[in-house]
C-alpha positions in Angstrom: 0.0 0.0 0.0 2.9 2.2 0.2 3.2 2.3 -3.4 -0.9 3.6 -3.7 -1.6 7.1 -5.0 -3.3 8.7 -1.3 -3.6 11.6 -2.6 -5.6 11.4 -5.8 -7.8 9.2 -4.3 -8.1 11.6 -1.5 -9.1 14.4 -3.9 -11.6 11.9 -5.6 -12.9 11.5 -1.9 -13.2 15.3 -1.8 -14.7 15.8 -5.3 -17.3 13.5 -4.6 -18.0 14.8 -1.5 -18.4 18.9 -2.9 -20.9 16.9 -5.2 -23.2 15.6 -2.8 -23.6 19.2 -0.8 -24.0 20.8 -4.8 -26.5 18.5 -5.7 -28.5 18.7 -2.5 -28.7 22.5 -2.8 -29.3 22.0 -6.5 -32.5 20.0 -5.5 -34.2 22.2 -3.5 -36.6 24.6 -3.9 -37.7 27.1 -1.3 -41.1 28.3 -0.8 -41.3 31.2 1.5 -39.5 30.1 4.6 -39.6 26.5 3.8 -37.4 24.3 1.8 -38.5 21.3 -0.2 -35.4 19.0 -1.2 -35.5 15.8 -3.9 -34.1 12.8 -3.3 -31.1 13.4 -6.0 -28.4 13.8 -3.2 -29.3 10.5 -1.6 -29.3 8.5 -4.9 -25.9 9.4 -5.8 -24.9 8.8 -2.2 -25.9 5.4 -3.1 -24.2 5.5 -6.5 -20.9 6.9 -4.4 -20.8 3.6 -2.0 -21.6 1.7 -5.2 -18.6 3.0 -7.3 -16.1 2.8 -4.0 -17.1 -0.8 -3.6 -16.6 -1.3 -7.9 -13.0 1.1 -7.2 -11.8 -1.7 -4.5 -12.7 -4.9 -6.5 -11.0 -3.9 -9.3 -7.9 -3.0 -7.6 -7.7 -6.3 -6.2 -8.6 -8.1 -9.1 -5.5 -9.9 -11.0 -4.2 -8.1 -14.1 -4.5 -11.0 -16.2 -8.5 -11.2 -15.4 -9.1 -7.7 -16.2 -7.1 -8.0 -19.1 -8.9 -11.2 -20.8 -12.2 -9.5 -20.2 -11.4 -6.1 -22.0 -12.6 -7.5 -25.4 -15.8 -9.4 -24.3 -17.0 -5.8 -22.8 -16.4 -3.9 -25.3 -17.9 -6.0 -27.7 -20.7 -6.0 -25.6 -20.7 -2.2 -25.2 -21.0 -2.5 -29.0 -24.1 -4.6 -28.5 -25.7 -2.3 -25.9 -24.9 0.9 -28.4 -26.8 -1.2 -31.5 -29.4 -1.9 -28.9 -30.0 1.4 -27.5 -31.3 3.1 -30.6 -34.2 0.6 -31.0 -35.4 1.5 -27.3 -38.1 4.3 -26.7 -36.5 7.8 -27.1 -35.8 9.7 -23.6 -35.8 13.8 -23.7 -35.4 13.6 -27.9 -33.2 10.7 -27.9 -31.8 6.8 -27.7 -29.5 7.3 -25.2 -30.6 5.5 -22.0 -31.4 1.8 -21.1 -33.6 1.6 -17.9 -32.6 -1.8 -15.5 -35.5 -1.8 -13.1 -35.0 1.3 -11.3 -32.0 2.2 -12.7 -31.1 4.3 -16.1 -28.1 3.7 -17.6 -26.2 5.1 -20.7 -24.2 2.9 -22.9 -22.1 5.2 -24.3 -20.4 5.6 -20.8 -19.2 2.3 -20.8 -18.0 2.7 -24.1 -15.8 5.2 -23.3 -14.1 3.4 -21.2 -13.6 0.5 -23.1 -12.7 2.2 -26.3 -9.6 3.0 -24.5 -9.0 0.0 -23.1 -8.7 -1.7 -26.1 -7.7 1.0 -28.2 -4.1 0.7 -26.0 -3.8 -2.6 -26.4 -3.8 -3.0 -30.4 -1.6 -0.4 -30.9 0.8 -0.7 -28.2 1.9 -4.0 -29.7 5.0 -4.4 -30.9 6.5 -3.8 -34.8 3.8 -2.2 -36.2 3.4 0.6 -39.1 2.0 3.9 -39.3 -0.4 2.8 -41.1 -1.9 -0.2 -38.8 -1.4 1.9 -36.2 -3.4 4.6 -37.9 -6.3 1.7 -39.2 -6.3 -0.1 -35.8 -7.3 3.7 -34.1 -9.9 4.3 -36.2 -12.4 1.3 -36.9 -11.9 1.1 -32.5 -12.7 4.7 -32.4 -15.2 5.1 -35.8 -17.8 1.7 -34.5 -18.4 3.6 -31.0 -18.8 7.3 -32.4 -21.1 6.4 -35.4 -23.7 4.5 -33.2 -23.4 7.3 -30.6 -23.9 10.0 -33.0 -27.1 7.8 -34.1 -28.4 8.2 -30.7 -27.5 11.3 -31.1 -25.1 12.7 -29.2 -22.7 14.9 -30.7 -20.8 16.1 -27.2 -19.9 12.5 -26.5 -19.0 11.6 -29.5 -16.9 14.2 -30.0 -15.1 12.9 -26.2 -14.3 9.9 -28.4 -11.8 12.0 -30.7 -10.0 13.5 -27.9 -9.4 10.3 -26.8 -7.8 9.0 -30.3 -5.7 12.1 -30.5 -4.4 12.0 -27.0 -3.3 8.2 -27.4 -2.0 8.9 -30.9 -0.1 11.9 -29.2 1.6 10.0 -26.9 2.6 6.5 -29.3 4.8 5.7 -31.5 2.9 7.8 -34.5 5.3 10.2 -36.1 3.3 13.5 -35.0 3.1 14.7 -38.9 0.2 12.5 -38.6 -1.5 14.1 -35.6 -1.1 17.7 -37.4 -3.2 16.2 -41.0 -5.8 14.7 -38.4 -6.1 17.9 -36.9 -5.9 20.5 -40.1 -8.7 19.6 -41.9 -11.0 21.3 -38.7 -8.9 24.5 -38.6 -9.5 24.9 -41.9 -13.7 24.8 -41.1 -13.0 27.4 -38.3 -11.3 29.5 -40.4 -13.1 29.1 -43.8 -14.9 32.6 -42.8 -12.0 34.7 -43.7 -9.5 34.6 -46.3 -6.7 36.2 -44.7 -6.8 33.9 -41.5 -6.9 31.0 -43.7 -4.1 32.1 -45.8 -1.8 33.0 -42.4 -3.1 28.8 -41.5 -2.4 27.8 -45.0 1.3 28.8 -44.6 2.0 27.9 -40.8 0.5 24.2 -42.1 3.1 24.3 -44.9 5.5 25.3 -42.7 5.0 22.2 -40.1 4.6 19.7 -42.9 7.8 20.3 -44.7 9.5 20.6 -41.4 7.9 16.9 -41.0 10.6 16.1 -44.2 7.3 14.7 -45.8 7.3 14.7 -49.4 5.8 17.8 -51.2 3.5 15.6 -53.4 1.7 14.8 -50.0 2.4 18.5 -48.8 0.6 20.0 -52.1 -2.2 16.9 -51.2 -3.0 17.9 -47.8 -2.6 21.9 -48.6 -5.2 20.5 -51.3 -7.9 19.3 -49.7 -7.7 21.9 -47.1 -8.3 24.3 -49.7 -11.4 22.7 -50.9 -12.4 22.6 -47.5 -12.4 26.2 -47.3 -14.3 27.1 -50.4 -16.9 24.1 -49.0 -17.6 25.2 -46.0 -19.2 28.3 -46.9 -21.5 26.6 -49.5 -22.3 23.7 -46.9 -23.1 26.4 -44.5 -25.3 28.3 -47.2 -27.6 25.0 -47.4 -28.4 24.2 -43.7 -31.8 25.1 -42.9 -32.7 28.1 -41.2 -33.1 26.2 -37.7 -29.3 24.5 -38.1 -27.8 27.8 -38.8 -29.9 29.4 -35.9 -28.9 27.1 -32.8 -24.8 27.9 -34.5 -25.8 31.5 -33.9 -27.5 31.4 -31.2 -24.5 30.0 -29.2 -22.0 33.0 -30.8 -25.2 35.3 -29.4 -27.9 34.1 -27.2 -29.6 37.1 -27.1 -30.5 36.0 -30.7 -33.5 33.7 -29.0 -33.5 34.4 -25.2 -36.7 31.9 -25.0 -35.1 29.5 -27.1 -32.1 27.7 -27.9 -30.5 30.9 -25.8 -32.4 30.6 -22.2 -30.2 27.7 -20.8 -26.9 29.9 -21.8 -28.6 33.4 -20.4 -29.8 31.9 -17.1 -26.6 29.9 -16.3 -24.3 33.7 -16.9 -27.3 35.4 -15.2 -26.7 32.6 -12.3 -23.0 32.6 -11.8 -22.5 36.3 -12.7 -25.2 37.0 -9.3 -23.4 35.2 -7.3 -20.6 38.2 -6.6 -17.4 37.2 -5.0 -19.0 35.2 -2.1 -22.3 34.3 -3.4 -25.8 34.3 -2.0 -25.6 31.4 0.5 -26.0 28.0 0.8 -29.3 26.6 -0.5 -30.2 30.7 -1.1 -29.4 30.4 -5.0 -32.5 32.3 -6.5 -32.6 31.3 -10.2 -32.0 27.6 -9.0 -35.2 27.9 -6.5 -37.4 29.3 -8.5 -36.2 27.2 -11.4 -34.9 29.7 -14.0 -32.1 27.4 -14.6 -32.5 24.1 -15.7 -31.2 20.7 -15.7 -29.5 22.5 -12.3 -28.4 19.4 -10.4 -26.8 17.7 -13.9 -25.5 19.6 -16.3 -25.5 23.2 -14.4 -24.6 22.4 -11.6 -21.8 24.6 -11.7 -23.8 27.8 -12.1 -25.1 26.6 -8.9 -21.9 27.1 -7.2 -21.2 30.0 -8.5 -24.4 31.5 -7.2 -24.3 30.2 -4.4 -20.9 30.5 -3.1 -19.3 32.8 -6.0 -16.3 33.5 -7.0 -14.5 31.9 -4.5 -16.5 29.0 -4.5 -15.5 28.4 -8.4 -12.0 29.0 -7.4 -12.0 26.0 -5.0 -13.8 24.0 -7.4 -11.4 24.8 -10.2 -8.5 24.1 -7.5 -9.5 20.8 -6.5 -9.8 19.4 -10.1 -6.1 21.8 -11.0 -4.5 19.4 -7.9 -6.6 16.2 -8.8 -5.2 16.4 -12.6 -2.2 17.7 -12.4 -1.2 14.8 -9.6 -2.3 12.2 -12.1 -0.4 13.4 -15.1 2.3 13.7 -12.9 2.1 9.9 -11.9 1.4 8.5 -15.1 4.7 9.1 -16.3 6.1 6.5 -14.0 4.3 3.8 -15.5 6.4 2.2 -18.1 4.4 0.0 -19.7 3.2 1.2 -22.4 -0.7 0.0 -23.0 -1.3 1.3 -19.4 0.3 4.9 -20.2 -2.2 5.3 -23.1 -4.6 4.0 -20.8 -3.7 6.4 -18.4 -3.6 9.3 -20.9 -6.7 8.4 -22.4 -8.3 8.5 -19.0 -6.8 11.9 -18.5 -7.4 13.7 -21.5 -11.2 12.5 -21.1 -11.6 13.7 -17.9 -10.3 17.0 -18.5 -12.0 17.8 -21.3 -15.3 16.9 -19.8 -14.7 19.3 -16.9 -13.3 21.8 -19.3 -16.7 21.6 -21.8 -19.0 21.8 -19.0 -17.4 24.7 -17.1 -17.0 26.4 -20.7 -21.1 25.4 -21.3 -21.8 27.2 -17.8 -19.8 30.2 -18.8 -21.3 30.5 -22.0 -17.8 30.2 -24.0 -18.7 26.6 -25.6 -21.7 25.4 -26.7 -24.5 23.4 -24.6 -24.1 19.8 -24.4 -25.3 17.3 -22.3 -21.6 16.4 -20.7 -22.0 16.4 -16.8 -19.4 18.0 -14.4 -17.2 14.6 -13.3 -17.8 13.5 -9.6 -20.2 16.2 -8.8 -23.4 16.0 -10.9 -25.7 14.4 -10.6 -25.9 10.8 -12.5 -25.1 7.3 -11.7 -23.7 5.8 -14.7 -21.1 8.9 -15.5 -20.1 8.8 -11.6 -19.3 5.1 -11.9 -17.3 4.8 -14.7 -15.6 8.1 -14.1 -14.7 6.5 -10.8 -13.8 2.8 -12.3 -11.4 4.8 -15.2 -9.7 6.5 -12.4 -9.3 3.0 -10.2 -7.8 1.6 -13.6 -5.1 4.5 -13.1 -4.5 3.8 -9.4 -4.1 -0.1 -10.3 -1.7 0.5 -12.8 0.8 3.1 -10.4 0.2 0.7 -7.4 1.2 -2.3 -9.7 3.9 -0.3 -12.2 6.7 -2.1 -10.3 5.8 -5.0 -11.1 5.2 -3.7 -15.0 8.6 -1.8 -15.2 
């Protein structure tokens, strides 16, 4: 036990902990002196004890188990994905399976998986850029397109920051990473010809820096190009709603009632919160329910009004120390399928917490990706917590792996 990371899961102990007080103030309502409270808080206490109790088999469970049974579940996941979509929709969409009491998302699991196995293929021995590059893909590609079916753009989108943080990290020459990444810039900047031109030449720049031949520099300057002149016509054919819910998230105030509310009333939330906020349980556009979906995905404009600025900064503080003490101890684990697990794990993590925050703050657009270990929802909670007990097991055990 000497060799077990206290201190991260100590600050999973804590995050956890700041989420059952959040989402018990996010549950109640007050009317006039009285307080009326849903159950929320005490079902994730349950899913907490749950996850703990998941967290302590699996780092007693033998490494060669867990490793024989990665494949089985993630075909399964598969399975569970296909089945999903054939299941009555839920809020608009096929993303939950209900198990007696309990609803679950598939697409959790998945994620999970995905990088469980994703490691393993392409941390093998002796193999090419390209099987490297074809083994990442059809792992990553089955998942996404039955997840963007459901649909769910914001985790599907999880599923490519994945790929490119394990692609980062292997053996890939990182030429590679810059043509999966260029052909995105180029939609972002498709608006305005000088910005793409500037792109255009820093992209030339890095490729033949790469040494790569300039037939495949003139290719990939190519079909960047044509993704510029695209964009702007594929833009011009969306319907009016596509190109309004696009808008609305550069400028709410374009439909306040609308697509807009969720963005205006989470600002309006955290921004009335002042430096110390209004109190615990005293959060007024939580109790008389201007926000919404406050105990899941805005949970953090919760905080914010109800213990302000400095409540945030703690928040923000917590996950800073949580993170940076894992990236800091996954570079001590050799092996190299558990330090793209590890990294996978990581980069997930973080940019959950970093699209949610952004969502609350208005600076990204909404999705329906929760805050990790504080809101509210069984299924995230639990495989948030069994990634990060995949991370402990492998720095308890890296010894024995070096």
């Amino acid at each position: 036990m000497k060799k077990f990371e206290w201190m991260i899961f100590g600050l999973l102990i804590l995050l956890m902990f700041i989420g059952i007080i959040s989402i018990y103030t996010a549950s109640s309502s007050r009317i006039g002196d009285d307080f009326l409270f849903a159950n929320y808080y005490i079902k994730q206490f349950i899913w907490i004890i749950i996850s703990m109790l998941i967290l302590l088999i699996l780092l007693k469970i033998p490494n060669v188990v867990v490793e024989i049974s990665i494949f089985p579940i993630y075909f399964f996941t598969i399975l569970l994905l296909i089945l999903v979509l054939f299941l009555p929709e839920i809020k608009g969409s096929h993303r939950w399976m209900s198990l007696g009491p309990i609803n679950f998302q598939p697409s959790e699991l998945a994620k999970l998986f995905t990088i469980l196995v994703l490691s393993k293929f392409i941390s093998k021995p002796f193999l090419s850029d390209g099987q490297i590059l074809f083994r990442s893909f059809i792992i990553t590609l089955i998942p996404v397109i039955l997840i963007l079916l459901e649909p769910d753009l914001g985790t599907a989108l999880i599923f490519f920051v994945i790929l490119f943080s394990i692609l980062l990290v292997s053996d890939l020459p990182k030429f590679y990473l810059i043509l999966i990444v260029s052909p995105i810039i180029s939609i972002i900047f498709s608006f305005s010809y000088w910005m793409f031109i500037i792109y255009a030449l820093i992209l030339i720049y890095l490729l033949y820096r790469s040494n790569l031949d300039k037939v495949i520099i003139g290719f990939v300057v190519a079909i960047n190009t044509f993704i510029f002149f695209i964009t702007p016509i594929f833009w011009n054919n969306l319907k009016d709603y596509q190109q309004n819910r696009i808008l609305t998230f550069i400028n709410p105030m374009r439909d306040p009632f609308g697509a807009g509310y969720q963005i205006i009333q989470s600002k309006i939330a955290i921004g009335s919160g002042g430096i110390f906020g209004k109190g615990f349980l005293m959060g007024t556009q939580k109790n008389m329910n201007f926000l919404p979906e406050h105990h899941t995905d805005f949970i953090f404009s919760v905080i914010g009004e109800e213990f302000g600025f400095f409540g945030c900064l703690f928040i923000l503080l917590i996950y800073f120390l949580f993170l940076y003490k894992i990236a800091k101890s996954i570079i001590k684990i050799k092996q190299k399928e558990y330090r793209f697990v590890s990294v996978g794990i990581l980069a997930y993590i973080t940019f959950q917490i970093f699209i949610n925050i952004g969502m609350n703050l208005g600076i990204v657009p909404t999705t329906g990706i929760p805050l990790p270990f504080i809101s509210y929802g069984g299924s995230n909670l639990l495989i948030n917590v069994m990634a990060i007990g995949f991370i402990l097991k492998y720095l308890k055990e890296r010894s024995i792996f070096a």
